[in-house]
N, C-alpha and C positions, 0 to 999 in steps of 0.2 A: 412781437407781431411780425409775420416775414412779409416782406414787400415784394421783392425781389427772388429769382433764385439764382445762387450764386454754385460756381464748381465748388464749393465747401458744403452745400448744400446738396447737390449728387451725391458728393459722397456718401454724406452722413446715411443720407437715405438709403444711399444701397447697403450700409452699415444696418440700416436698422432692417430693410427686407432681408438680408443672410440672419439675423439674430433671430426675428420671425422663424424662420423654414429652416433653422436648424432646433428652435424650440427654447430657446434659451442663452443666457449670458454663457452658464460653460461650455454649455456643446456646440457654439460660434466660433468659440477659441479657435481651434484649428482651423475652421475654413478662412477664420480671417487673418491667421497670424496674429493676432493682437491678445494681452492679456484682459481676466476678465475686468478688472479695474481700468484698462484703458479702454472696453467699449465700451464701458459704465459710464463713463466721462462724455464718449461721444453721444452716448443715444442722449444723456444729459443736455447736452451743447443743443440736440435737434431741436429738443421739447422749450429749451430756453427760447431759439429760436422759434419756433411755432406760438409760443405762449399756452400750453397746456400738454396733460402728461398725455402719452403716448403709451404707456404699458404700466402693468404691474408688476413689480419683484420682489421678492425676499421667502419669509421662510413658505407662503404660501405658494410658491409656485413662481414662474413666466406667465402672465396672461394681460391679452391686449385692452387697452381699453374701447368704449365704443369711435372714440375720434381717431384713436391706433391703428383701429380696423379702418376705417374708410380713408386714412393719412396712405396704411397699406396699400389698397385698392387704387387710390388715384395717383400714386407713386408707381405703378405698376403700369398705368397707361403710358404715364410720361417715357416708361422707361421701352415701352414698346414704342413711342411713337420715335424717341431719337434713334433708336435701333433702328427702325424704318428708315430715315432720313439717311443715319451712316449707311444702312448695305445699300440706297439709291445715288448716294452719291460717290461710292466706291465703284459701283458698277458704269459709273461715265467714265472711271482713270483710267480703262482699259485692264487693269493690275488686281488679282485675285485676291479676296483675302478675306479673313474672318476663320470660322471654323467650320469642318464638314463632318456630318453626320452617318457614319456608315456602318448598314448592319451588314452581317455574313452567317453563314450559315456555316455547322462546325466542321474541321477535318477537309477542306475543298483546297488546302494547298497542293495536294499533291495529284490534284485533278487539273491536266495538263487545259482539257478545255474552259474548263473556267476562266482564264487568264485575268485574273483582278492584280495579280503583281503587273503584269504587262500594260494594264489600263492605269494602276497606281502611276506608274513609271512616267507614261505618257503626260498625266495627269503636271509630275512634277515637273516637266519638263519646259511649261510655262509660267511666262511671269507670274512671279506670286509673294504672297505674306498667309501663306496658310496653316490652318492647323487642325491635320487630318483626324478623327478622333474613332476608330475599329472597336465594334464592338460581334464580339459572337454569341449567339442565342438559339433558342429553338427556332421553327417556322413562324409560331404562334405568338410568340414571343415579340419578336421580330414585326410580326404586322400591329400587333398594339401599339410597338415603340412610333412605329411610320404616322399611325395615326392619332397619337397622343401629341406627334410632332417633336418628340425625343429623337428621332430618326431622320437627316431627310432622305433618305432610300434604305432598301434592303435586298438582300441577294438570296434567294435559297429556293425549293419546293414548297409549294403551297396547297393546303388540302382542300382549300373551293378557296374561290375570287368575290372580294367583298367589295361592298355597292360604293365605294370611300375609299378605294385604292387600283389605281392602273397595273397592269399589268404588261408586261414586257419578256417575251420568252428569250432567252439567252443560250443558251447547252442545256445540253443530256448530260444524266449519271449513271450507268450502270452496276445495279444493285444485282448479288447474289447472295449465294445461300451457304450458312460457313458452319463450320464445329471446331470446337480445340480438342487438341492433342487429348486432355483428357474424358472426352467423352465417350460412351463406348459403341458410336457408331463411326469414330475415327479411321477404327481398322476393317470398318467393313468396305467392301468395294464399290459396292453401288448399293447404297439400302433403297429399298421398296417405299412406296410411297406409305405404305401402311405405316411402315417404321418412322419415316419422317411425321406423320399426323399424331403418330402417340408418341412423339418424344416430347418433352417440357419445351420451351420457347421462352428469351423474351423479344413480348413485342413491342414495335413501335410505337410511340405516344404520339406519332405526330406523320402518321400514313394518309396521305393525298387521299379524299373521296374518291370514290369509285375506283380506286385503285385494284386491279385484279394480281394477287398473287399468285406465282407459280405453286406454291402450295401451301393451304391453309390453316394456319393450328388450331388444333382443336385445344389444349391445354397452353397455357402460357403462365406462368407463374410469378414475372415480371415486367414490366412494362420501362422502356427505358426515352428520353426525352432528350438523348444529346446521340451522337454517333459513338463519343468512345465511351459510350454509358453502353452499349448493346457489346462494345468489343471484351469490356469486361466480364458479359453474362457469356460470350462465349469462351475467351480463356479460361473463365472457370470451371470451364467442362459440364456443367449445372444445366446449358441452353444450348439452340442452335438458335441464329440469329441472322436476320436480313442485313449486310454491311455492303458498302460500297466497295467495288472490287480494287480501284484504285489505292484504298486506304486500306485493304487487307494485306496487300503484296507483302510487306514486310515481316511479314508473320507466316505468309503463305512459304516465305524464302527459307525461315529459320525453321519450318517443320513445325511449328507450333499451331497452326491453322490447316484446314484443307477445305478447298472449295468440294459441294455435293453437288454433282451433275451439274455443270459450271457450263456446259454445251447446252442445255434447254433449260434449268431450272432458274433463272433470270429473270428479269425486267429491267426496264428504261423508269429514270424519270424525269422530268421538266422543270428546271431550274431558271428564276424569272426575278425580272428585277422591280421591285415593286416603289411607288412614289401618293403622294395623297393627291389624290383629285383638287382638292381646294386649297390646300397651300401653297403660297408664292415661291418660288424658288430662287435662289441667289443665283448670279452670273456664275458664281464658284460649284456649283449643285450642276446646272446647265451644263457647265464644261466636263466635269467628272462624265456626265451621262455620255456625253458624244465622246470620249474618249474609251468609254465601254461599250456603246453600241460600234465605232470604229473597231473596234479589235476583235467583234463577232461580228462583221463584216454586213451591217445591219444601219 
């Protein structure tokens, strides 16, 4: 019977929540470094502890019991409630710390105004114990994580603005319109628009509403959901494709790309940093932000 909870008793528990949410004694192993005979022991130690079983094992499976399940559940609160407690009482040390959550959008290093290494930079440059955790994704992608709360911000173009997420405009990208070396309107000089609307395309998975194209495909035979997912439909000569012009240059140098009517056939787009309306934010989250809004002078 547990009276008490003791730090041997966290443990175990957050022992037995990883065994849960990875589904079982083997595939625990690795998240927890432990062999399967040594969690066997602990999740053992919990239930002795508690005085009743906590799951079921062997050759029929992992499955929890009914008291497993709400041992789960209310081991869940606990562990959100000390979590609560640490990131309030860390935010009085003055001293950053915990881990940050940050999404991005793909291929924006070499996009001079973005400046997220500059804001990174800033970032480190105060006291801290942090541990920065970059993740890149699509748009779409990206705002699930914000809002599931995997994320706590994200960076990139968004195709409309949802009722559970702020928005914060940051920079422009300027997108044009490319072909590779092997496609066979490389070597023409200027193709007509007729030519560009019957050639093959791929399009974007992930094109901002109402977004007006300089020119519209009628045929696209791929659709691609990352940036050097489009770069690959045009080196292959197969597509022409909307790329960011910053992220072309390298290919534009070596001859392998060329931009088509690079003078009109463009657009802008709106790169925004986005956060959840209802989630709390850490001192550490806070900082990040004003160290990004500082560097787009904002």
């Amino acid at each position: 019977m547990l009276r008490n909870v003791s730090d041997m008793d966290l443990r175990l528990l957050r022992i037995f929540s990883t065994v849960v949410k990875c589904g079982g004694f083997t595939a625990a192993q690795a998240e927890l470094n432990m062999s399967q005979s040594n969690i066997s022991t602990h999740i053992s130690g919990l239930e002795k502890r508690l005085g009743y079983r906590l799951c079921e094992r062997g050759k029929g499976g992992f499955r929890l019991t009914e008291k497993g399940q709400r041992i789960l559940k209310a081991s869940a609160a606990m562990f959100d409630a000390v979590d609560a407690f640490r990131d309030e009482a860390q935010d009085l040390s003055g001293r950053l710390v915990g881990d940050l959550y940050l999404g991005l959008a793909d291929n924006i290093a070499t996009l001079p105004a973005a400046r997220i290494d500059a804001a990174i930079a800033r970032f480190y440059q105060r006291e801290h114990d942090m541990h920065l955790h970059i993740f890149v994704n699509s748009p779409t992608e990206l705002e699930l994580a914000v809002i599931d709360g995997q994320l706590d911000l994200a960076i990139s173009y968004f195709s409309r603005p949802l009722p559970t997420l702020t928005y914060q405009p940051l920079y422009t990208e300027e997108i044009g319109m490319f072909c590779g070396r092997k496609h066979p309107l490389f070597e023409v000089d200027a193709p007509t628009l007729e030519q560009l609307q019957a050639s093959d395309w791929i399009r974007h998975g992930f094109l901002p509403a109402g977004q007006v194209l300089p020119v519209t495909p009628e045929r696209a035979s791929a659709t691609a959901h990352h940036m050097e997912a489009v770069a690959h439909g045009v080196l292959a000569g197969t597509h022409l494709g909307y790329l960011p012009v910053h992220y072309a240059r390298p290919w534009l140098d070596s001859g392998q790309m060329r931009a088509l009517h690079p003078a009109t056939l463009r657009y802008e787009v709106q790169h925004s940093m986005i956060t959840h309306v209802g989630h709390p934010q850490s001192e550490a989250v806070r900082a990040f932000i004003d160290e990004l809004l500082a560097e787009h002078n904002l």
